[in-house]
C-alpha positions, 0 to 999 in steps of 0.5 A, spaced: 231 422 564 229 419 557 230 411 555 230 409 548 229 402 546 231 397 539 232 391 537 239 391 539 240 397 544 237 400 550 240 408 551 238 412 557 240 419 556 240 424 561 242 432 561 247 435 563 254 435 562 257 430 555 259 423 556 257 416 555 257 409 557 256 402 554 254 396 557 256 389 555 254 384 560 257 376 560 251 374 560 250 378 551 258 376 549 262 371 554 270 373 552 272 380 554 275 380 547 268 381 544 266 386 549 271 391 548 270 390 540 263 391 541 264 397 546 269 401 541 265 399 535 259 404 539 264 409 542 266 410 535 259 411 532 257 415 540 263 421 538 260 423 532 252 423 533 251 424 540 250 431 542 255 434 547 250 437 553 247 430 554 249 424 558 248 418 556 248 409 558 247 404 551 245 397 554 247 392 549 241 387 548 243 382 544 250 379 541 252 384 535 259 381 534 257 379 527 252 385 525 255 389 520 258 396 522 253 400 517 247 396 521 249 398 528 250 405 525 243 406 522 240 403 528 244 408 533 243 413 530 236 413 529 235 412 537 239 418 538 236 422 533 229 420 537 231 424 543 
């Protein structure tokens, strides 16, 4: 098991077969409307970077509702490219 942290995230990767998760707690976005819009604004960047032998769990640390996409982008991928 592997964790990797930023600003905004936290990813755990685990081997074995692909998969991922993302975690958005009340306590980071309160409406359920902005929990699944960040969730799908991170599978959407997850599908096309995340290797396909490797399990793995993203951890929102922070609100990211008003960041832009390029931004969540880049920093995600920069974390998965350090495992």
């Amino acid at each position: 098991r592997k964790q990797v942290k930023s600003s905004h995230f936290s990813v755990v990767y685990n081997e074995g077969v692909g998969g991922c998760a993302v975690v958005v707690s009340k306590k980071i976005e309160r409406l359920a409307v902005n929990r699944n819009k960040t969730k799908r604004r991170i599978f959407s960047i997850l599908r096309s970077t995340t290797p396909p032998n490797k399990n793995c769990v993203v951890f929102v640390k922070v609100k990211i509702t008003n960041v832009p996409y390029k931004d969540i982008q880049k920093e995600l991928t920069s974390l998965i490219m350090k495992v």
